[in-house]
C-alpha positions in Angstrom: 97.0 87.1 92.3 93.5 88.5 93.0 93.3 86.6 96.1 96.2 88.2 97.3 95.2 91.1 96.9 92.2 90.4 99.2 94.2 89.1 101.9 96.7 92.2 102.0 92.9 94.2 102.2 92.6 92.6 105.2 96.3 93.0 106.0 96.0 96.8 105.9 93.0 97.3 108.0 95.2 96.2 110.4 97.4 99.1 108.7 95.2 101.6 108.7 94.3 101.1 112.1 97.7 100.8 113.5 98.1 104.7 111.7 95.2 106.2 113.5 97.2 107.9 116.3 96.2 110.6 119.0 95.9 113.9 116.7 94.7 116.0 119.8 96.6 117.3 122.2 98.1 115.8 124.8 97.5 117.8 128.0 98.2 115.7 131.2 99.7 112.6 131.3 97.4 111.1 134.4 94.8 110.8 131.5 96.8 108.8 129.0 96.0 106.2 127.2 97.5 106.8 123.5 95.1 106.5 120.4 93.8 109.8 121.5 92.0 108.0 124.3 90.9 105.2 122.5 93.9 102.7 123.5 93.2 100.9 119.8 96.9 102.3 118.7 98.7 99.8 121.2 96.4 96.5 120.9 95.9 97.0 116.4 99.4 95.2 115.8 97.8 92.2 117.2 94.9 92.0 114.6 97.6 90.8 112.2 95.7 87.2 112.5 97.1 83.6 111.2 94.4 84.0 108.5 96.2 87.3 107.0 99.3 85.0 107.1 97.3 82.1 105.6 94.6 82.6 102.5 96.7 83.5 99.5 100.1 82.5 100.8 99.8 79.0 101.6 97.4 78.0 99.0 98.8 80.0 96.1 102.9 79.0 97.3 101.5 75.5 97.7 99.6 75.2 93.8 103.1 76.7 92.2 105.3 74.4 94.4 103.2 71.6 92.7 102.9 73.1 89.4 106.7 70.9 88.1 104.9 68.2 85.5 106.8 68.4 82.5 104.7 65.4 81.1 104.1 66.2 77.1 106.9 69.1 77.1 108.2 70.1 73.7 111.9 69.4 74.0 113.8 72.7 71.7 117.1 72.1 70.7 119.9 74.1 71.3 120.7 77.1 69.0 122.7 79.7 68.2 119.7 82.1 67.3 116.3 83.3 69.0 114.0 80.1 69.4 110.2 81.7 69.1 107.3 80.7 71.3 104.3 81.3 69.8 101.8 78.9 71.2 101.1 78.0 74.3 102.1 75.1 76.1 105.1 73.1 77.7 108.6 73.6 75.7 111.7 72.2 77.6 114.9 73.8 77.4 118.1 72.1 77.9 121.7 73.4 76.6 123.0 76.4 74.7 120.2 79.1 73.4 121.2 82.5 71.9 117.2 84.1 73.4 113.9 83.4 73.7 111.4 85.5 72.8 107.7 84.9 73.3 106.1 85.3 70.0 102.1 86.0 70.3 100.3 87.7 73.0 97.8 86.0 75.4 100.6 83.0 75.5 100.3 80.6 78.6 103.6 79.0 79.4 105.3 76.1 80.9 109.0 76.3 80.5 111.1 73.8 81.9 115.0 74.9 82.2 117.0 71.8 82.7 120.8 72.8 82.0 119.9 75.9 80.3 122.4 78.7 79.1 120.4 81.3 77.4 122.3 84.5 76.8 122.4 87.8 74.1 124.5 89.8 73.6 122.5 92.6 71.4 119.1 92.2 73.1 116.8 90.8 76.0 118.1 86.9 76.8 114.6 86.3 77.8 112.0 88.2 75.9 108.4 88.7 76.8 108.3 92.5 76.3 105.8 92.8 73.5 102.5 91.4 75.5 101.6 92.2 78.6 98.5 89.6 78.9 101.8 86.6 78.9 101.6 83.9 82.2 104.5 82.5 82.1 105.8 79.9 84.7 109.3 78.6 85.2 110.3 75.2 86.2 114.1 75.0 87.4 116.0 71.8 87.0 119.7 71.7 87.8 121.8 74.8 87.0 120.6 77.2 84.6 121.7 81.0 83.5 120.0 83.9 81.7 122.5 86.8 80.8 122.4 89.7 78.5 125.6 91.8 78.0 123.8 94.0 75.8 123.5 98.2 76.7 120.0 99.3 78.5 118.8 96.1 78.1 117.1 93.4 80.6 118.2 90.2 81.1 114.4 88.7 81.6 111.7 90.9 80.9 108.3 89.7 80.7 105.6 92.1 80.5 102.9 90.2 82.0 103.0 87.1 84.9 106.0 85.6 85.4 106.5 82.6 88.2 109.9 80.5 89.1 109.5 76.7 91.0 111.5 73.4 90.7 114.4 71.9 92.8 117.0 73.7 90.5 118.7 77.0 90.3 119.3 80.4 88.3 121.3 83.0 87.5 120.7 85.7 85.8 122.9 88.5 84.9 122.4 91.8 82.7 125.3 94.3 82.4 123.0 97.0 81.3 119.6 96.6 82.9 117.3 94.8 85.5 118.3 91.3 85.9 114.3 90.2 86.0 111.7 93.0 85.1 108.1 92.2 85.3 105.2 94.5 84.9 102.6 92.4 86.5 103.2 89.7 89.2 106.4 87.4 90.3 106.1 84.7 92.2 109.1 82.4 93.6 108.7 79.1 95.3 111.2 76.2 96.2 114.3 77.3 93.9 117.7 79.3 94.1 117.9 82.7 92.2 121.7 84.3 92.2 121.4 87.6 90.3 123.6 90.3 89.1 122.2 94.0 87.3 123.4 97.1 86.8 120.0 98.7 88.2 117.7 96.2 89.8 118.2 92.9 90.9 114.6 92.6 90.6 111.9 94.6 89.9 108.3 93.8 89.7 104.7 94.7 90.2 104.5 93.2 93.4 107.2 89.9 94.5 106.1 87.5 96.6 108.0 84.5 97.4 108.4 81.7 99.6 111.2 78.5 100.7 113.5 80.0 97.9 116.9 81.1 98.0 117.3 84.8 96.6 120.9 86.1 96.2 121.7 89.7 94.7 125.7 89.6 94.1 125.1 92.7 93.2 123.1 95.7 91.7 123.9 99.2 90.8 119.9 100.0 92.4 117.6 98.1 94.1 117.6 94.2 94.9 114.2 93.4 95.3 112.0 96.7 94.0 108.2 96.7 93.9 106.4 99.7 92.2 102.7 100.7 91.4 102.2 101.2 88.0 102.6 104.1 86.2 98.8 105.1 85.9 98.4 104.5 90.2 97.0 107.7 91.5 95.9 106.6 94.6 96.9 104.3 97.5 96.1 100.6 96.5 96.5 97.1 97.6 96.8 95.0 94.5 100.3 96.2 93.1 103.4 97.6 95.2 104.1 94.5 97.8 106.5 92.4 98.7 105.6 89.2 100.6 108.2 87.1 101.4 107.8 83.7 103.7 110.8 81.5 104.9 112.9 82.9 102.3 116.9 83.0 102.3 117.8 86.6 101.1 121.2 88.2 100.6 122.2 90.9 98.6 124.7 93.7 97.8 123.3 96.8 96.3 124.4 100.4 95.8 120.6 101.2 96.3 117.7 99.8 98.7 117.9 96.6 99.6 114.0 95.4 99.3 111.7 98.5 98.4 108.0 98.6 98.1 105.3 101.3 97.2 102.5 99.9 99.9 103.7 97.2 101.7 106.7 94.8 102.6 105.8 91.9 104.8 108.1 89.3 105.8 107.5 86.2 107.4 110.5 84.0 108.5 113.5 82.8 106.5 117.0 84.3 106.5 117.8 88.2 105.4 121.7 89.3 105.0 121.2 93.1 103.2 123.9 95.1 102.4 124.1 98.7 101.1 126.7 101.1 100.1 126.2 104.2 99.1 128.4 106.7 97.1 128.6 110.3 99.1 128.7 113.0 96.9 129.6 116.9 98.0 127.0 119.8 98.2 128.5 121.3 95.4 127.5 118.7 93.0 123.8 118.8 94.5 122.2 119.5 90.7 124.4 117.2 89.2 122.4 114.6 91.1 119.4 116.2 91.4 119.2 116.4 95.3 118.0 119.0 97.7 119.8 120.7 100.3 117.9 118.7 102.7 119.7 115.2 101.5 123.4 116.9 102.4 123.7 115.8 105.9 127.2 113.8 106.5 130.8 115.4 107.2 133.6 113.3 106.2 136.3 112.4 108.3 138.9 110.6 106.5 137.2 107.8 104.4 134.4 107.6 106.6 131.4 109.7 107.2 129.6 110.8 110.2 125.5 112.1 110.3 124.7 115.4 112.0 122.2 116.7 112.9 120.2 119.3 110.7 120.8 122.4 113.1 124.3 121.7 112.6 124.8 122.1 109.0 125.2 125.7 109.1 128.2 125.0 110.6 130.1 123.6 107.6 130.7 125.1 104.5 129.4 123.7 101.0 132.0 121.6 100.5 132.3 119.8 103.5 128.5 118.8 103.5 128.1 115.2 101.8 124.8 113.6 100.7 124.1 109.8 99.3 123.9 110.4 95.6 120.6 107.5 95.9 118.6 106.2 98.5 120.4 102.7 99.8 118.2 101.8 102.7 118.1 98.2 104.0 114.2 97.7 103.7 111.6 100.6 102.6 108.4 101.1 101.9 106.4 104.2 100.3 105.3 106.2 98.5 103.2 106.1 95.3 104.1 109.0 93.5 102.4 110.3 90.0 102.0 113.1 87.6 100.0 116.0 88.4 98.0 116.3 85.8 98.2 120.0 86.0 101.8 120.4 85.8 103.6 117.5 83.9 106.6 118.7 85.2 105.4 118.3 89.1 104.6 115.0 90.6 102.2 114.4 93.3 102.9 112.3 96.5 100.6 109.9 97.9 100.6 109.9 101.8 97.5 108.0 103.0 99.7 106.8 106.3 98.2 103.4 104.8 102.2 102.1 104.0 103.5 99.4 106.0 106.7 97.2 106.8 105.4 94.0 108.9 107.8 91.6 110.2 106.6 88.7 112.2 110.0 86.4 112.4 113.2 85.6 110.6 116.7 86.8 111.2 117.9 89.8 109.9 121.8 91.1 109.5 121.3 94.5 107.9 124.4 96.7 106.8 123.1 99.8 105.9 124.8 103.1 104.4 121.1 104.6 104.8 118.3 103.8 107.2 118.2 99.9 108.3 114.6 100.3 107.8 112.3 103.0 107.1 108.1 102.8 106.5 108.1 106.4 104.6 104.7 108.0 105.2 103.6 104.7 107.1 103.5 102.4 110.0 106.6 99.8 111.0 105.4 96.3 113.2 108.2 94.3 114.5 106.5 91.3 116.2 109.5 89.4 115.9 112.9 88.4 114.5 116.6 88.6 115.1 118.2 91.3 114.2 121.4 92.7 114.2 122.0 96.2 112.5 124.9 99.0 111.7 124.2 101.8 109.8 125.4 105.8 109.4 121.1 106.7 109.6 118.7 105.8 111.9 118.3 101.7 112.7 114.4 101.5 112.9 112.2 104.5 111.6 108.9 105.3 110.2 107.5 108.3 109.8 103.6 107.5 111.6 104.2 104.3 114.4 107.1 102.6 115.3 105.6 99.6 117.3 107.7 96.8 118.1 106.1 93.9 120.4 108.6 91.1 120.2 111.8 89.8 118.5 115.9 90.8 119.8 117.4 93.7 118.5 121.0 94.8 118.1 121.7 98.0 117.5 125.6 98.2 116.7 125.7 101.3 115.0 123.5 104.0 113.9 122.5 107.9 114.0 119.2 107.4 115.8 118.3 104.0 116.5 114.1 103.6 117.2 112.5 106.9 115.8 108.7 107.5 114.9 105.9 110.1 115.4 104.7 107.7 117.9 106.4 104.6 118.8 105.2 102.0 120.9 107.3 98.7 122.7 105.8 96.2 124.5 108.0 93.5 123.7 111.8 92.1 123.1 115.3 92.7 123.6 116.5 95.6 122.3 120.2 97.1 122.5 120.8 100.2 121.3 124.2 102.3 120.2 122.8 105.3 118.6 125.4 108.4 118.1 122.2 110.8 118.4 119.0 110.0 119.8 118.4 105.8 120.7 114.6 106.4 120.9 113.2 109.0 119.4 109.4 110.5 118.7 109.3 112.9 116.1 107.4 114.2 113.8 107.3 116.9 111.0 103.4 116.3 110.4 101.7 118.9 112.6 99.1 117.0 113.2 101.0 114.3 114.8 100.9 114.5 119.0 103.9 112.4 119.8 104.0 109.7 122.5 106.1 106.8 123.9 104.4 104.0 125.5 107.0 101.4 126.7 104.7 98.5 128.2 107.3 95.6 128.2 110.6 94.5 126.4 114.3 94.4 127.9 115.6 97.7 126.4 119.1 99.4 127.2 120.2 102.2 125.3 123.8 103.9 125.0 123.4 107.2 123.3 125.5 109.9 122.9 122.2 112.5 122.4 119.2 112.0 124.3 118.4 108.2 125.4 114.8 108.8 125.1 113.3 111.5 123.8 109.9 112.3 122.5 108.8 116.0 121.4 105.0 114.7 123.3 104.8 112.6 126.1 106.9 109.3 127.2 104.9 106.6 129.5 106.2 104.1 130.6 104.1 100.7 132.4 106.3 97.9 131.9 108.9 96.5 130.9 112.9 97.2 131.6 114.5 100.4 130.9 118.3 101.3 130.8 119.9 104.2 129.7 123.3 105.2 128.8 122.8 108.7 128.2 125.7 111.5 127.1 128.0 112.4 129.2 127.8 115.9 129.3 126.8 118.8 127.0 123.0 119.5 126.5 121.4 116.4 125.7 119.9 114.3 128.7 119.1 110.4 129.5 115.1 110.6 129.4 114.1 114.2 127.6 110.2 114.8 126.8 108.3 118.4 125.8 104.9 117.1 127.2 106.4 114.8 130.3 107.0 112.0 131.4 105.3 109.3 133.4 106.3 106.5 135.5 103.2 103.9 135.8 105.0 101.1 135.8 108.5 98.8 135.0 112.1 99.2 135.8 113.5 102.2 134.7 117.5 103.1 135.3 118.7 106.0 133.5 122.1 107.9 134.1 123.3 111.4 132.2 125.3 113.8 132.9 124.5 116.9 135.3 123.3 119.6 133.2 120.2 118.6 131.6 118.2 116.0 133.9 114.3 115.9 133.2 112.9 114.1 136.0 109.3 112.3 135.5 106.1 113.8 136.6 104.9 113.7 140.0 101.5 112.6 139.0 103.3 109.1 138.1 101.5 105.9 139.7 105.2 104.6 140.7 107.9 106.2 142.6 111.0 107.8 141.6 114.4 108.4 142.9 116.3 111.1 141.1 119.7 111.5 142.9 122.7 113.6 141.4 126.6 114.7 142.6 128.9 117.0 141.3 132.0 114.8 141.1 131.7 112.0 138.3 130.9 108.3 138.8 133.4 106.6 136.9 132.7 104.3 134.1 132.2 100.1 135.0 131.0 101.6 138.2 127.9 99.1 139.4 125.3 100.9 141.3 123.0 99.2 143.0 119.5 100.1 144.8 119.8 98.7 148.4 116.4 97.9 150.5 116.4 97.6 154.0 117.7 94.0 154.1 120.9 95.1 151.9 119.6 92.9 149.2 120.4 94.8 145.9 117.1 95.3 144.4 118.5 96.8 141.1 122.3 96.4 140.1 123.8 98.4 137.1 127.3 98.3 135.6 127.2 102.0 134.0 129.1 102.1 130.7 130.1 105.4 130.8 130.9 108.0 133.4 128.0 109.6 134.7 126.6 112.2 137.6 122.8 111.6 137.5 121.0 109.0 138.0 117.3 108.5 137.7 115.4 104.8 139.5 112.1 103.5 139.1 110.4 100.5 140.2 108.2 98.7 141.8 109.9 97.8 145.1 110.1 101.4 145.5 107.3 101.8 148.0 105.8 104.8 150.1 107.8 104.8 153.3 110.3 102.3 152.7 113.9 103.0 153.4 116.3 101.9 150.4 120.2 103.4 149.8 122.0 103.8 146.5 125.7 102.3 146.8 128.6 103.2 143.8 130.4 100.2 144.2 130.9 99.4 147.8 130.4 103.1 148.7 127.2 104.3 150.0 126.0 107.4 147.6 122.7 108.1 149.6 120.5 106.6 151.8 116.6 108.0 151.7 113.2 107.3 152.8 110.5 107.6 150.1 107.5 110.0 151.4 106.4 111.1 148.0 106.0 109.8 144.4 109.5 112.1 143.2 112.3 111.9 145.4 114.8 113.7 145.0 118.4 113.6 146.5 122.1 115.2 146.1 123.1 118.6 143.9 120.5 120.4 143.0 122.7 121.9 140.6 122.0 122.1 136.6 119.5 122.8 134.3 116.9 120.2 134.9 113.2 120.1 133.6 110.9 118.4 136.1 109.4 116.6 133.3 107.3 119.8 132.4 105.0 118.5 135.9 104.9 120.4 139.0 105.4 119.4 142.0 108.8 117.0 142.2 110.6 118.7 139.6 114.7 118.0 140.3 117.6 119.6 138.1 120.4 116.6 139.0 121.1 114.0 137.3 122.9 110.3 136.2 123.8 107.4 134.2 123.9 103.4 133.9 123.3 100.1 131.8 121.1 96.8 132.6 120.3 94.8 135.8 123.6 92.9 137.0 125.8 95.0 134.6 126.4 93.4 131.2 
């Protein structure tokens, strides 16, 4: 596994890299270019090379793939007892066992499972917890089972190396434990794993896996969980990982779905991850050891509903709820340890280093926390198909968000693409976000926020702001649409430090009384227009040119009374007119880079850029309606 650790070196460069974000101010937005001028922020996603995908994987996958010769094996009959294994060697196992227990440390082990049933009920079915310098490799042949009904116990716990191949299949079950606990490395190749725990489904050093089938039926904690060891003070790449490659993963957990210390990277295959969540009331808040912080869900009936954090005050104790453990869909970070000073403090590690990398595969993710979440880190989506619902925020991390490619559903969530920066330049993204759908944020002081959209389909419905970013927004490329609220003090585009139009299609409608129009130091036009009477939901608006060709059509999803247009045919001097159906809403001649037409009515922010500033406002969804 040293070799592995080698390539994920490599693999976080990339990392650490993609984490070294502007941490200067960002004064006008003529002069951006992100990375605090450096422009390496938006192009380091791309130094994730084929030979960080290859090295390890490939080679390593492809020598335990191969690794099924049972030539020589010891054949053990079945037994009612504990069969000892104290040499090392090649022992086949076929039929009824009552444990196995590896007898000696410094064992190297073959064991082939070929109609196995091995289950305890006093102790560990599988027991390799004495000697942590054990390799121990697993060849499946036909159905097999491991289960251990006994209290606080594992049902496979091998202390050192443990590795699963063959064309066969597995389940393990253990009513009081981990199903498989590992304190070094697990590897998984070629076979089917069904699992059932009462805390992890698995839980390892680092997992790393390929062509297998996982299934977690269920697990009262995690279902895949890898964790530094206990002596980690510092922010490594050897231990913590999860690398999975064309694998078929579903599970059903009460806690995270996949969670890593440092890094989960994921390469292909099929993910279904569920999570649900218990709620508990802010009144048992020591019972469970949370903060105050944790409590941020009312109920309504059987369901519950996030709020925001300045909104809290509103309820009373007992109508504040908080998830009694974390039950995110995919996590990563942090490495926490003892401060030496103070055994009963712990210190956090938060090098920014922490990753979630996803190049392909297709993900259904039913979350009761966030979908997925790189804590203290950096999220890549490159690609993938995903399709998520959950009562927290869809796509978060808490340095960059940078998504370059893949199609993204957003069904359901609180906030649906959130970061201290976030960066798209690529994809299909839908959003439904009962907050914020993109948001840049940051409670790191250090942190400038920005977001660059450079390419990607992206329409947003949000019932906060579409897009808002407490720095800048620029936008180059791509296709913007925004469904923004329709009415209170939230807006379609909102951003402290402006916003600027380079570049793209942009179509965002709001209601009246918070419109931020973008800066008039953009390189491409802008229309803002606004009227006092609403435009009525399923409306299409379209952006005439001279011809009467529609140049950009809209079907807006909800009612609206701002709109805000951006794009490239949108030329000095032209003459252009923006029709509500068949009715003619305005008709203009562009002589400046804002233009600005209708009430002037509102609130508005000009995008925090003199001249061009307008206080109207509008909404809408994708060309041609949808």
């Amino acid at each position: 596994m040293k070799r592995f650790g080698t390539v994920l070196s490599i693999l976080f460069l990339s990392a650490c890299i993609l984490s070294g974000c502007a941490q200067g101010e960002f004064v006008n937005p003529g002069d951006f270019r992100g990375g605090g001028g450096t422009g390496e922020v938006a192009d380091s996603a791309d130094d994730v090379t084929d030979e960080v995908k290859g090295g390890f994987s490939d080679e390593d996958f492809s020598d335990l793939s191969g690794n099924t010769d049972s030539d020589g094996a010891i054949s053990v009959a079945p037994t009612d007892g504990v069969y000892t294994v104290s040499e090392s060697g090649t022992y086949r196992f076929g039929g009824s066992y009552g444990g196995i227990v590896l007898g000696a440390d410094n064992l190297e082990l073959h064991l082939i499972f070929d109609g196995a049933e091995i289950g305890s009920d006093t102790g560990i079915a599988l027991d390799g917890s004495a000697h942590k310098k054990a390799k121990v490799v697993i060849t499946l042949i036909g159905e097999n089972s491991v289960v251990s009904a006994a209290e606080g116990e594992n049902a496979v716990h091998i202390k050192g190396s443990l590795s699963f191949n063959g064309s066969g299949s597995l389940r393990i079950a253990s009513e009081g434990k981990n199903a498989i606990k590992v304190s070094k490395e697990l590897m998984i190749v070629d076979c089917s794993l069904s699992l059932t725990a009462a805390n992890h489904a698995i839980a390892a050093l680092s997992v790393s896996a390929s062509d297998c089938n996982i299934s977690v039926l269920s697990a009262g904690k995690d279902g895949i969980n890898a964790e530094c060891d206990d002596e980690t003070t510092a922010f490594t790449t050897e231990e913590g990982f999860v690398y999975l490659k064309d694998v078929t993963y579903a599970c059903e957990t009460e806690g995270d779905g996949i969670q890593a210390d440092t890094v989960v990277y994921l390469d292909g295959g099929n993910y279904d991850i569920r999570t649900a969540g218990s709620f508990v009331p802010k009144t048992q808040m020591s019972e469970y050891g949370l903060e105050a912080d944790d409590f941020k869900y009312i109920r309504s009936g059987n369901t519950y509903r996030r709020i925001a954090s300045d909104e809290t005050s509103r309820y009373g104790e007992s109508s504040l709820y908080g998830l009694k453990q974390g039950c995110k869909g995919i996590k990563v970070g942090e490495i926490e340890y003892p401060d030496p000073n103070d055994e009963d403090k712990e210190i956090t590690v938060t090098e920014g280093d922490y990753s979630i990398i996803i190049e392909s595969g297709t993900f259904l993710i039913d979350s009761t926390d966030d979908a997925v979440h790189a804590n203290s880190g950096n999220l890549s989506v490159r690609g993938g198909d995903f399709t998520i619902s959950t009562y927290d925020d869809a796509l978060t991390s808490d340095n960059l968000t940078k998504i370059s490619g893949g199609t993204i559903a957003v069904t359901r969530c609180y906030e649906g693409i959130e970061g201290g920066y976030v960066e798209i330049s690529g994809g299909k993204i839908d959003i439904s976000a009962s907050d914020d759908g993109i948001n840049a944020a940051s409670d790191d002081a250090r942190v400038t926020e920005h977001i660059i959209l450079s390419g990607g389909e992206i329409t947003v419905d949000a019932e906060g702001d579409g897009v808002d970013s407490n720095g800048s927004i620029n936008m180059t490329g791509g296709t913007l649409i925004v469904f923004g609220p329709t009415s209170g003090e939230n807006s379609a585009l909102d951003a402290d430090r402006g916003i600027l139009i380079d570049g793209g299609y942009l179509f965002a409608v709001g209601p009246l009384g918070m419109v931020e129009t973008p800066a008039s130091n953009s390189k491409q036009n802008v229309l803002s227009y606004a009227q006092n009477q609403r435009i009525g939901a399923n409306t299409v608006l379209s952006l005439m040119g001279e011809t009467g060709a529609a140049i950009f059509s809209v079907t807006v999803e909800k009612e609206c009374q701002s709109v805000i247009v951006s794009c490239p045919e949108l030329v000095t001097g032209g003459s252009f007119r923006l029709y509500g159906g068949d009715t003619q809403l305005c008709a203009f001649t562009v002589s400046s880079v804002i233009t600005t037409v209708g009430s002037q009515g509102g609130m508005g922010n000009p995008g925090g850029m003199p001249p061009g500033g307008f206080g109207g406002g509008f909404g809408g969804r994708g060309p041609g309606g949808r």
